[in-house]
C-alpha positions as CSV (number, residue, x, y, z in Angstrom):
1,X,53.8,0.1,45.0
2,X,53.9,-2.5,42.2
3,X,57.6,-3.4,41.4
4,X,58.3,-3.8,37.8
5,X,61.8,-5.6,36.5
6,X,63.3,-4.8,32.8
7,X,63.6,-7.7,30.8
8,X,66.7,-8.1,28.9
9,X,65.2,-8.8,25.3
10,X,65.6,-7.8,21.8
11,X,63.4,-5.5,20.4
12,X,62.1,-7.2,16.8
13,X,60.0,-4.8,14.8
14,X,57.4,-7.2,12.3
15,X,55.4,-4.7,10.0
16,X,52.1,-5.8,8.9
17,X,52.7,-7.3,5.4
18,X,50.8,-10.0,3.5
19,X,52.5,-13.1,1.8
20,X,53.7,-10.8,-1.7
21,X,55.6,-8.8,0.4
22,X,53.4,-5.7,-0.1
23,X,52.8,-4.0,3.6
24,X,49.2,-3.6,4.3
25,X,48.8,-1.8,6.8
26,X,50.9,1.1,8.7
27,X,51.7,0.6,12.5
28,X,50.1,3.8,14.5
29,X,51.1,5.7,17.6
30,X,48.5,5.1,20.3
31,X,47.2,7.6,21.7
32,X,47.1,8.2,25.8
33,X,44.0,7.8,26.0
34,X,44.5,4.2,24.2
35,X,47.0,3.3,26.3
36,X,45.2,4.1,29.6
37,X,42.7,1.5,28.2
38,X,44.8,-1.2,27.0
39,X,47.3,-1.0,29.8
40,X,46.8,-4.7,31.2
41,X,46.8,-5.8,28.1
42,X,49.9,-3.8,27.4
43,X,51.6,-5.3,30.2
44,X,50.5,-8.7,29.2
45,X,52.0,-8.9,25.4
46,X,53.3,-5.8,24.9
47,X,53.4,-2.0,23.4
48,X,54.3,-3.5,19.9
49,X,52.0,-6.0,19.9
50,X,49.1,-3.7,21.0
51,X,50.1,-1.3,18.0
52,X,49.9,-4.0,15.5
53,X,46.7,-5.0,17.1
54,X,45.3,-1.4,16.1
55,X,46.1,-1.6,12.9
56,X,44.1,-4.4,11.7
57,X,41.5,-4.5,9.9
58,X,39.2,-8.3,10.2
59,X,36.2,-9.3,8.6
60,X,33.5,-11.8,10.7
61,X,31.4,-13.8,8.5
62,X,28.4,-15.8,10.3
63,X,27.1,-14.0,13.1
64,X,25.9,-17.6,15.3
65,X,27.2,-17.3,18.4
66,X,30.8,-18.4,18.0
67,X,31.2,-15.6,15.5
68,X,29.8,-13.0,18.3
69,X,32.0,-14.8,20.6
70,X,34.8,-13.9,18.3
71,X,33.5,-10.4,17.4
72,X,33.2,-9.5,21.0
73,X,37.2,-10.7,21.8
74,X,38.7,-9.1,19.5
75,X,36.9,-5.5,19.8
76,X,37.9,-5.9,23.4
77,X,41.1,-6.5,22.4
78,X,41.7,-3.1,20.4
79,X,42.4,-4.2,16.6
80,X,41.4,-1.4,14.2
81,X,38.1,-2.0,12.6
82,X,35.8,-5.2,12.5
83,X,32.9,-5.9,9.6
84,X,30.2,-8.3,10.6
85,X,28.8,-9.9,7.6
86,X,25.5,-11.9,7.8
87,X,23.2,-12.9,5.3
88,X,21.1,-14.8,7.8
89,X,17.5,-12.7,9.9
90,X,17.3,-13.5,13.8
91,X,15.5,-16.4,14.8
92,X,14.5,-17.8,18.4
93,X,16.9,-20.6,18.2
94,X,19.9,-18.0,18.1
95,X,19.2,-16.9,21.4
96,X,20.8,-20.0,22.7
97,X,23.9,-18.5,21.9
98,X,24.3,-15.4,20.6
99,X,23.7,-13.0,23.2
100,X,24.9,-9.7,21.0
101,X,21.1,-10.0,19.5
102,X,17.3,-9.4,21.3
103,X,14.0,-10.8,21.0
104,X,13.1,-7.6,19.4
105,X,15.5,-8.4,16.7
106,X,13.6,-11.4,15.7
107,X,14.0,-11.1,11.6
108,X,16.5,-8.4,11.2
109,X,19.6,-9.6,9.9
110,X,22.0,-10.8,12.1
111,X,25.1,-8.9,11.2
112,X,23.1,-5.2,11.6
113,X,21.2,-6.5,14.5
114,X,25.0,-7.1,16.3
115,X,26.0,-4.1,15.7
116,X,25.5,-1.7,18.4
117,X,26.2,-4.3,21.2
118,X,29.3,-4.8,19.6
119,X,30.1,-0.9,19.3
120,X,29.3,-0.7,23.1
121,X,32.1,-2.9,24.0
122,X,34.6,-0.6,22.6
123,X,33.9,2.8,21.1
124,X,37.6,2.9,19.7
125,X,36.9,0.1,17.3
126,X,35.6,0.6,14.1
127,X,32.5,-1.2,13.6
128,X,30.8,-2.0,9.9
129,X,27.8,-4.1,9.6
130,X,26.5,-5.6,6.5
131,X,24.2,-8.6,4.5
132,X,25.0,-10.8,1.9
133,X,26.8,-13.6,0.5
134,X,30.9,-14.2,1.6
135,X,31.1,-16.8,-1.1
136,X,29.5,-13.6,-4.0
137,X,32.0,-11.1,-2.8
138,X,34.6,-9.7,-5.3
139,X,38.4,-9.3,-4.7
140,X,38.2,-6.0,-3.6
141,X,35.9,-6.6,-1.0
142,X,38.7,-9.0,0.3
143,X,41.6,-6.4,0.2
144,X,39.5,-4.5,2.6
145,X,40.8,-7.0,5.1
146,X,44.0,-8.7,6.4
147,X,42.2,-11.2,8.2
148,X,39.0,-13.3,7.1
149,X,37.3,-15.3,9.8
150,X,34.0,-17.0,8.6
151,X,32.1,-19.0,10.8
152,X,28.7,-20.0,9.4
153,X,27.5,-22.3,7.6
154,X,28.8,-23.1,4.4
155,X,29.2,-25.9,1.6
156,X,33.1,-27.4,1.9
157,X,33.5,-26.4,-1.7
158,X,32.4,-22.3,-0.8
159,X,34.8,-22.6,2.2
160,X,37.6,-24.1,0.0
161,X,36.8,-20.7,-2.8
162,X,37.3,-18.3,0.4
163,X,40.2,-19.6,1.2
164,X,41.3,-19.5,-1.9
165,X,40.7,-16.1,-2.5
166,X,42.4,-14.9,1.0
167,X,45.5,-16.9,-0.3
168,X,45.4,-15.3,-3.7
169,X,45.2,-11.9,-2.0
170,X,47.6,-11.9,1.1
171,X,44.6,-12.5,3.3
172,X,44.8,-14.8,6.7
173,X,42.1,-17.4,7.0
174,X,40.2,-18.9,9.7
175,X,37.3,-20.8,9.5
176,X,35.1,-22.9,12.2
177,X,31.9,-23.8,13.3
178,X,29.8,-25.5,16.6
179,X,27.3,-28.5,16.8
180,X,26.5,-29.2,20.4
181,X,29.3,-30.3,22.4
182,X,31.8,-30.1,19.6
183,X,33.4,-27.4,17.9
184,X,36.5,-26.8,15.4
185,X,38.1,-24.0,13.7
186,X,40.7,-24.1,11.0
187,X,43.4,-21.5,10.1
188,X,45.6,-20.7,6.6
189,X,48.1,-18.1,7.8
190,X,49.9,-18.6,4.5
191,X,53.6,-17.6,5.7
192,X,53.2,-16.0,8.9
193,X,56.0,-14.7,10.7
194,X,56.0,-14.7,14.7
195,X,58.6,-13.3,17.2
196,X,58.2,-15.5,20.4
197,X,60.1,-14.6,23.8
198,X,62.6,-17.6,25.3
199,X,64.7,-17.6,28.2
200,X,68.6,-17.2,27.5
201,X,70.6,-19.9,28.2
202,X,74.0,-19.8,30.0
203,X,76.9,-22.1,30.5
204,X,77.0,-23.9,34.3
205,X,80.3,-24.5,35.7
206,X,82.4,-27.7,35.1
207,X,85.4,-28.8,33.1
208,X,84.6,-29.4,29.5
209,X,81.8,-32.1,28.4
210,X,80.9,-32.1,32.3
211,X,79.3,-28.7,31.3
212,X,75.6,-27.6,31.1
213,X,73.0,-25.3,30.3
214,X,71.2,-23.9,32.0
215,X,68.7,-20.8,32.1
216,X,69.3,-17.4,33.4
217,X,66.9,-16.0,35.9
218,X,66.2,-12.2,34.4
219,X,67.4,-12.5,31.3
220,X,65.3,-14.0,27.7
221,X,65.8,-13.3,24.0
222,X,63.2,-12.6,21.2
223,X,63.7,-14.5,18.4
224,X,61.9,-14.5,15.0
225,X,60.2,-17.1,13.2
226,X,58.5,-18.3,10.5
227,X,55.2,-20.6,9.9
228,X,53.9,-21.7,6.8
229,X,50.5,-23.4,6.1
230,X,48.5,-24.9,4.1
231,X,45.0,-24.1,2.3
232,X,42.0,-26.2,3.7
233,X,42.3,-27.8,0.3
234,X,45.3,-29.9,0.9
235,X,44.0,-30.3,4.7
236,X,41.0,-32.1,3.7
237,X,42.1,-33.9,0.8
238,X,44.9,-36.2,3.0
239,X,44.3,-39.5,3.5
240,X,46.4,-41.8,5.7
241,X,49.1,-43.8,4.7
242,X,50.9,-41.2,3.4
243,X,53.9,-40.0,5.3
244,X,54.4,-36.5,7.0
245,X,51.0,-35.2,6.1
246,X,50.2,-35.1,10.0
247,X,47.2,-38.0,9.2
248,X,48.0,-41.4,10.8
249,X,47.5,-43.6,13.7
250,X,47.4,-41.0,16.4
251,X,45.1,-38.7,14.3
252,X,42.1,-37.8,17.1
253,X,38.9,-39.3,15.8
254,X,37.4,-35.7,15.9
255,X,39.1,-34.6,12.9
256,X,37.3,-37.8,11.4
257,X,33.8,-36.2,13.0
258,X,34.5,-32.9,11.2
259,X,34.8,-34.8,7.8
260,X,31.4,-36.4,8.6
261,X,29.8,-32.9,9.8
262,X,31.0,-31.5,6.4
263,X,30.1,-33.5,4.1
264,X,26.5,-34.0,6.1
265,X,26.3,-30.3,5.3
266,X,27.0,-30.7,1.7
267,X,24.5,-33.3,1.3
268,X,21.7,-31.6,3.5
269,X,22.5,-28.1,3.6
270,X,21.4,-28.0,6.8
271,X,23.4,-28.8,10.2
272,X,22.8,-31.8,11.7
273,X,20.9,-32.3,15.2
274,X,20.4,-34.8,17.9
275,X,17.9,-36.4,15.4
276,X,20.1,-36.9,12.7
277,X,22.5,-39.8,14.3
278,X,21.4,-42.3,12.0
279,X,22.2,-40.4,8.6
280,X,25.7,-39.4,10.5
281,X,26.4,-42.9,10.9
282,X,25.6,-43.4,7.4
283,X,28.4,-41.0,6.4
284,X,30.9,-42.4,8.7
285,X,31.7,-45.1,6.6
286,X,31.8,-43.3,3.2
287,X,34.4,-40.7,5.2
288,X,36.4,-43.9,6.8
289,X,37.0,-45.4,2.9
290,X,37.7,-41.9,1.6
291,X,40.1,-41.0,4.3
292,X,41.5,-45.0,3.7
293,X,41.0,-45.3,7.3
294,X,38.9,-48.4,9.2
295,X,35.7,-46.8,10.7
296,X,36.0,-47.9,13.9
297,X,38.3,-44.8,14.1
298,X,35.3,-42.4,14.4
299,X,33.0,-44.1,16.9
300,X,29.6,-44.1,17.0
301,X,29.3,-42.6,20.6
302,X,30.7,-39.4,19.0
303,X,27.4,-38.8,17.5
304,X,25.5,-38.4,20.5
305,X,27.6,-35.4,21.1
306,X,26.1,-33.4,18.2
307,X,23.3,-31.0,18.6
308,X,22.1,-27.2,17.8
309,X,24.7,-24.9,18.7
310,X,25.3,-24.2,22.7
311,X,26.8,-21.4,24.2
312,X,29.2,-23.5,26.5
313,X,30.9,-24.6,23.3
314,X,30.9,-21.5,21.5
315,X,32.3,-19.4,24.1
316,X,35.3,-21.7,24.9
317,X,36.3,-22.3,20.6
318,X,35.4,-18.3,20.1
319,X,37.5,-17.9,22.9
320,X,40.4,-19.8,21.6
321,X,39.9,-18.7,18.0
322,X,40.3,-15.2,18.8
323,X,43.2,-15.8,20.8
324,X,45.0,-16.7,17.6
325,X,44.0,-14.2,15.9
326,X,45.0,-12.5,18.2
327,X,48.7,-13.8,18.3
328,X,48.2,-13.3,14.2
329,X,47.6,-9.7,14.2
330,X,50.3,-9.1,16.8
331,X,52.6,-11.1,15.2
332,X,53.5,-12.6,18.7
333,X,53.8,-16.0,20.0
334,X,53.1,-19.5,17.8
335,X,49.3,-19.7,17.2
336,X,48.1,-23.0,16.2
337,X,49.0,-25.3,13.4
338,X,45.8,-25.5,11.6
339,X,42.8,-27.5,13.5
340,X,41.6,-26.8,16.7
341,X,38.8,-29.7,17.9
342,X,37.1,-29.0,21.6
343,X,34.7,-32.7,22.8
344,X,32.9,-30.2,25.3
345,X,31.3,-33.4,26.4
346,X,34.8,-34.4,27.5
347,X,36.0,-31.0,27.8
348,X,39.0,-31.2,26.2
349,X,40.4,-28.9,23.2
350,X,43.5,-30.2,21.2
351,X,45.5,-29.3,17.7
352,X,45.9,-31.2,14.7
353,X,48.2,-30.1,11.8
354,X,47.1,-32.0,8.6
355,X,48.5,-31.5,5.3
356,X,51.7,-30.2,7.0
């Protein structure tokens, strides 16, 4: 028989409200049927969690394959409904990654061609497919959502509109994209608040400044918080020298890559490959003197890194992307603070929180 112990916690109740206040969505019972299903993940974070998970409502824009990795997370998961936007047709070079599409899909568009695998994975998630433009889209198209999570390719200064828009409205943003070995995803969360379980601590025995804490066994206590962002506006606008805006001396030369990848995107309008190095290298020193940093800070070696999108890479960034939006829509637990770079060639992920 599994043994189960009670927890000794407070019980804090977030409701699903955007940045004006205004609630967006309301909290539902779930069924038993729903709860026979989630129950591991039940155990794992939670009955409230799972209900806040069930109540939201996301929007995937770009389906490569780290937007079907993304897709596929969070339907497992159990959020409410999930629109696949695409404006792009199947190709052969998506099925390096994207494995939600066939070779029988070859020119259909992306986001309808996604569709019924991603229905398959869970019948209790809503699922919407449609084409066009994220950039085109009205307001009310962005109301229809509380979180945005666009992952194809897109000029900086369409990303930056988004994400403007999503603030403007209430909306959570997340953004990211794969070349090769490396991948990135950024996150506005506006003014997100987050209850996160600690353990209690308890007086030891001693006479007076003798004493310490220490922590209890069984015992932990919710408490609430709150994180505030920024919009990838002020992220990518900071240049060193300037203090507590996160970029300085220990900054990880892969936020200095992404610079280069983005603006060789705005200059190309294509992503770079294995046989672009040179015109990368090009870049890096325009990016080092408008960062005001010396460009030996993004080496050269980082370059050979960069190819067409690979799974390997996509599966581990989708993986962690839609973990945080997962801690978003559950309001649980501190998701990152607002890059995420993974060197799959090193195979190491790690967080950077510019513009502070």
């Amino acid at each position: 028989m599994r043994e189960t112990r009670e927890l000794s916690v407070s019980r804090v109740v977030l409701p699903l409200v955007n940045v004006m206040g205004e609630v967006r969505a309301a909290v539902p019972e779930l069924s038993q049927e729903e709860a026979n299903i989630y129950d591991r993940q039940i155990r794992l974070w939670g009955l409230e969690s799972q209900k806040r998970l069930r109540a939201v409502r996301v929007l995937v824009a770009g389906l490569n394959g780290l937007g079907a990795e993304v897709a596929k997370n969070l339907v497992l998961a159990g959020i409410k409904s999930i629109t696949l936007l695409d404006n792009h047709s199947v190709t052969n070079d998506d099925f390096v990654a994207q494995f939600m599409v066939s070779r029988g899909d070859v020119g259909k568009n992306r986001a309808h061609s996604s569709k019924a695998y991603t229905k398959n994975l869970n019948p209790m998630v809503e699922v919407e497919s449609e084409d066009g433009e994220l950039v085109n889209k009205d307001d009310d198209y962005f109301r229809k959502f509380d979180i945005v999570c666009c992952t194809e390719s897109l000029p900086t200064e369409d990303l930056i509109k988004v994400n403007a828009r999503c603030r403007n409205l209430g909306v959570k943003f997340f953004c990211g994209h794969v070349w090769g070995f490396f991948g990135y995803y950024f996150s506005d969360l506006i003014q997100h608040a987050y209850t996160q379980e600690v353990p209690k601590l308890a007086k030891a025995g001693g006479p007076g400044p003798a004493k310490k804490r220490k922590m209890e066994d069984d015992t932990s206590a919710v408490i609430q918080k709150v994180m505030t962002c920024v919009p990838l506006s002020r992220a990518l606008q900071v240049k060193a020298g300037k203090a507590s805006t996160g970029l300085d001396r220990k900054t990880s030369p892969l936020f200095f890559l992404l610079h280069v990848l983005l603006r060789f995107y705005d200059k190309h309008h294509v992503d770079p490959c294995e046989s672009d190095k040179e015109k990368l290298v090009e870049l890096r020193g325009e990016v080092a003197t408008d960062l005001a940093v010396d460009k030996e800070r993004i080496p050269e070696s980082l370059f050979n890194t960069i190819a067409k999108e690979m799974c390997a890479t996509s599966a581990v960034v989708g993986g962690v992307l839609a973990q945080d939006i997962i801690k978003v829509a559950s309001c649980k637990d501190p998701p990152l603070k607002n890059f995420f770079l993974f060197d799959g060639f090193e195979c190491c992920g790690l967080q950077e929180n510019i513009g502070r």
